[in-house]
ROSELUM-258325 format. One line per 4 residues: number of its first residue (from 0); their letters; for each residue y, x, z of N, C-alpha, C, CB. Coordinates in Angstrom, 1 decimal, decimal comma. Glycine has a CB too. Layout:
// residues N
NUM) A) Y:X:Z:Y:X:Z:Y:X:Z:Y:X:Z ~ ...
// end
This chain:
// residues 78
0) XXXX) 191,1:18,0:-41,6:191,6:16,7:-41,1:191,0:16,5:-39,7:191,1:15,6:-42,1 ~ 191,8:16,3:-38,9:191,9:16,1:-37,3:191,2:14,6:-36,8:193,6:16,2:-36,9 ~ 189,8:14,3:-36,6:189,3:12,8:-36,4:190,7:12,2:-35,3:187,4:12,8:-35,4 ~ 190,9:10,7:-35,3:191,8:10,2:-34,5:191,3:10,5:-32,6:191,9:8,5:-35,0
4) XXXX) 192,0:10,8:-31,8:191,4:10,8:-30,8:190,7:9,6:-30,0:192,2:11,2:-30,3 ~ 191,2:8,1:-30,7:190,2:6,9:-31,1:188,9:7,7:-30,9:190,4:6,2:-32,6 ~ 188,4:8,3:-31,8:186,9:9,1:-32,0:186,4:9,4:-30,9:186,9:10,3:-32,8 ~ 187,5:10,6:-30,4:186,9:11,2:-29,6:186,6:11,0:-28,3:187,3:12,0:-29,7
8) XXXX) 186,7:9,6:-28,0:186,4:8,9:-26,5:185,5:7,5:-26,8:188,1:8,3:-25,7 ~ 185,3:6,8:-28,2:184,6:6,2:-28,6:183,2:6,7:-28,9:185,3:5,9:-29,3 ~ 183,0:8,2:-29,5:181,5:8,7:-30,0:181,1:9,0:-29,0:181,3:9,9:-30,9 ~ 181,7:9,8:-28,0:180,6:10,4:-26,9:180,4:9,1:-25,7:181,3:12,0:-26,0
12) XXXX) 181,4:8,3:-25,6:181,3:7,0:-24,4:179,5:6,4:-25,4:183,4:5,2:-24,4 ~ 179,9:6,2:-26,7:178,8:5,5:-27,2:177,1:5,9:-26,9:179,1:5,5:-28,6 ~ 177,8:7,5:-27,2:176,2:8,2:-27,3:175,7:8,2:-25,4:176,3:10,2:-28,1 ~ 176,2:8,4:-24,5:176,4:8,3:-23,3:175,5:6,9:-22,5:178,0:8,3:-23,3
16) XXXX) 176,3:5,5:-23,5:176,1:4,3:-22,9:174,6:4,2:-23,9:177,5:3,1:-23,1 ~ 173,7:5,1:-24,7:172,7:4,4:-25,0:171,4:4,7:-23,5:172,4:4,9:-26,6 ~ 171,8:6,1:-23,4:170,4:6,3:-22,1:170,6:5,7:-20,8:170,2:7,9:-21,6 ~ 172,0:5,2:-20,6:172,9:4,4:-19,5:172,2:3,0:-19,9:175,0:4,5:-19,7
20) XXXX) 172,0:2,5:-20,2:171,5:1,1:-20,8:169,8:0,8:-20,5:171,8:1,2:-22,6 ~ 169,4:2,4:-21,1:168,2:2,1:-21,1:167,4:2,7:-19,4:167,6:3,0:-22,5 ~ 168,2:3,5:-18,7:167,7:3,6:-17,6:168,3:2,2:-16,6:168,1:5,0:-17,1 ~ 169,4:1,6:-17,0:169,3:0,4:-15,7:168,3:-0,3:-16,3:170,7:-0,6:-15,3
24) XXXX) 167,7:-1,0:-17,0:167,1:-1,7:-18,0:165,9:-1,3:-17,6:167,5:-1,6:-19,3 ~ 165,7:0,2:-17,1:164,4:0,2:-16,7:164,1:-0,3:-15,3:164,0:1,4:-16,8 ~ 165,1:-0,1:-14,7:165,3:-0,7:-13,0:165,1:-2,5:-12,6:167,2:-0,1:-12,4 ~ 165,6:-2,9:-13,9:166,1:-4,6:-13,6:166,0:-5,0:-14,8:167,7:-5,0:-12,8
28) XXXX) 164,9:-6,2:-14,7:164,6:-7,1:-15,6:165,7:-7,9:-16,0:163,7:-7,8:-15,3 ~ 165,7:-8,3:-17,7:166,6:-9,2:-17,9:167,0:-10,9:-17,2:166,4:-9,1:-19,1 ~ 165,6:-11,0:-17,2:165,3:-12,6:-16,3:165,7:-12,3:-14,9:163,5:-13,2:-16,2 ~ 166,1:-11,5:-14,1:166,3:-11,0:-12,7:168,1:-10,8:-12,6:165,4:-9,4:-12,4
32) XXXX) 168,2:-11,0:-13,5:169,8:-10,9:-13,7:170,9:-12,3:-13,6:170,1:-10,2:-15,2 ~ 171,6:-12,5:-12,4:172,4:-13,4:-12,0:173,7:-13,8:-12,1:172,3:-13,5:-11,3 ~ 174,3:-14,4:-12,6:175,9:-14,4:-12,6:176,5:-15,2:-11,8:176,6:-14,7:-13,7 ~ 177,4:-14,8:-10,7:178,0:-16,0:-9,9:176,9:-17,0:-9,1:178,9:-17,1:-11,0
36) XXXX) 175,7:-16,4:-9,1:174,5:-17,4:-8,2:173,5:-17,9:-9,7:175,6:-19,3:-7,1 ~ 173,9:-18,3:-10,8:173,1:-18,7:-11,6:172,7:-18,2:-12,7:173,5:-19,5:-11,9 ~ 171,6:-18,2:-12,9:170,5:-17,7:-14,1:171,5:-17,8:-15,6:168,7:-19,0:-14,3 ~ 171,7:-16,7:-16,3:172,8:-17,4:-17,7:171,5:-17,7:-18,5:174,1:-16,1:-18,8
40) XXXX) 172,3:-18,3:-19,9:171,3:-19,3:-20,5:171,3:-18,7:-21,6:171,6:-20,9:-20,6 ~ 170,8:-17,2:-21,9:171,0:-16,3:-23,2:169,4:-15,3:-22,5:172,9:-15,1:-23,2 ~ 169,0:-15,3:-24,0:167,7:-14,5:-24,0:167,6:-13,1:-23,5:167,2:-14,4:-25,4 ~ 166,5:-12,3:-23,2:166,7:-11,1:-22,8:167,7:-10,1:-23,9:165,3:-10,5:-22,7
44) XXXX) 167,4:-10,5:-25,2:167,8:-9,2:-26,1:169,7:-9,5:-25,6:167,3:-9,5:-28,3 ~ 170,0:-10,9:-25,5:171,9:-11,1:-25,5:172,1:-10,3:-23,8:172,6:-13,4:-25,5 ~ 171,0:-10,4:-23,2:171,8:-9,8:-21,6:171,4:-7,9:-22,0:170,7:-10,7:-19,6 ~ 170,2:-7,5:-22,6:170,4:-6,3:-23,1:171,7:-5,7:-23,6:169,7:-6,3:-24,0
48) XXXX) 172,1:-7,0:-24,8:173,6:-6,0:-25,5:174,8:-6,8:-24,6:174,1:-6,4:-27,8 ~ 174,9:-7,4:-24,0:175,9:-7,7:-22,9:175,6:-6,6:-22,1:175,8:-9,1:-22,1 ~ 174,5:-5,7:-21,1:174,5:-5,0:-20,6:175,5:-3,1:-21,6:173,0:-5,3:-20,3 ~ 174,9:-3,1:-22,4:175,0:-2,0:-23,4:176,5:-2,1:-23,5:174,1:-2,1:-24,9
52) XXXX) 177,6:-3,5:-23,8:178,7:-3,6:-24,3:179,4:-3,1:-22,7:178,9:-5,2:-25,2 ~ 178,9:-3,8:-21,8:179,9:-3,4:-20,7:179,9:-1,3:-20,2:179,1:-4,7:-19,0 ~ 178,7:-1,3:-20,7:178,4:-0,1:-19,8:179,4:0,8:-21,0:176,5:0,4:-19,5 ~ 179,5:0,7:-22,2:179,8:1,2:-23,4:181,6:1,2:-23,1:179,1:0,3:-24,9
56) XXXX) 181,9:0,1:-22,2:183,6:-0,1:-22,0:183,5:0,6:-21,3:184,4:-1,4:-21,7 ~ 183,0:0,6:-20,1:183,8:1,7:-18,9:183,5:3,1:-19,2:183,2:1,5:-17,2 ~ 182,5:3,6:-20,2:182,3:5,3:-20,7:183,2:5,0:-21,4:181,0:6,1:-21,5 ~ 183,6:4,5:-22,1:185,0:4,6:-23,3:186,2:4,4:-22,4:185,2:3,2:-24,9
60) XXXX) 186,4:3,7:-20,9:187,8:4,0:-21,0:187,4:5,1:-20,1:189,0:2,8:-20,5 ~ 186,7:5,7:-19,2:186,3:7,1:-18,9:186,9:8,1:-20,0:184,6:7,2:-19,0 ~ 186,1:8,4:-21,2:186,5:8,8:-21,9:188,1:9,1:-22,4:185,7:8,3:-22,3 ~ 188,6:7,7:-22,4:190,4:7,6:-22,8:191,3:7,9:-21,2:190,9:5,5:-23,5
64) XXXX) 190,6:8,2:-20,5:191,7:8,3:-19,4:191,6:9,6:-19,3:191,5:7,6:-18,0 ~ 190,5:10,6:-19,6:190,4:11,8:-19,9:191,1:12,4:-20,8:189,5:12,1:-20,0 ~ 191,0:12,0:-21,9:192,2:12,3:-23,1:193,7:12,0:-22,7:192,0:11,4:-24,3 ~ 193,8:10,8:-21,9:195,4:10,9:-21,7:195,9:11,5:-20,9:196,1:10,0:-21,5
68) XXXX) 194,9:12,1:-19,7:195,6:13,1:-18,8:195,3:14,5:-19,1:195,2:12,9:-17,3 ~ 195,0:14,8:-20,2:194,5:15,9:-20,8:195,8:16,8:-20,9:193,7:15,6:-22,2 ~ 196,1:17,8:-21,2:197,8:18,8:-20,9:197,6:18,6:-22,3:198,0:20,9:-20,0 ~ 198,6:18,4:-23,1:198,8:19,1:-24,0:199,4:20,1:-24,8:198,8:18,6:-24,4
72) XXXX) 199,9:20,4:-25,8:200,2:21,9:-26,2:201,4:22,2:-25,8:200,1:22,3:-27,6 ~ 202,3:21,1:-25,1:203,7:21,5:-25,1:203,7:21,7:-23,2:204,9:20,0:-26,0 ~ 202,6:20,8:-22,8:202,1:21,1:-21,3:201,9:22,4:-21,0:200,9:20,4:-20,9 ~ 201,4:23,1:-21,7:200,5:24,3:-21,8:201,6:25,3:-21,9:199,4:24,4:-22,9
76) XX) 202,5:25,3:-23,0:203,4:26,2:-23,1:204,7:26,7:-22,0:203,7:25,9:-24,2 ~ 205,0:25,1:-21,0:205,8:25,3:-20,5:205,4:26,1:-18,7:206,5:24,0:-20,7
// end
């Protein structure tokens, strides 16, 4: 059984966005972080997984733009 290709741009973007997370996070405090000019009104841990969720979207669509320009078997044959 063939995982969906869902999978295969979802597991590695994920495993990817955890050391991606934890090296900006080492560069820039959560309290140092501004939106539009103003301080947001969410604790360190919510701008942590707001950090982790954005960085986690652009390796996954990384990931899915690689799979869709990928050749496939009928690419290959012709």
């Amino acid at each position: 059984m063939k995982p969906p290709r869902l999978v295969w741009a979802l597991w590695p973007s994920f495993l990817v966005s955890i050391p991606a997370v934890g090296l900006l996070f080492s560069f820039v405090h959560p309290e140092d972080v501004v939106f539009f000019g103003q301080h947001p009104h969410i604790d360190a841990e919510g701008i942590y997984t707001l950090g982790f969720l954005l960085i986690w979207l652009f390796c996954s669509a990384s990931s899915m733009l690689t799979i869709y320009i990928f050749p496939t078997k009928a690419d290959v044959n012709d």
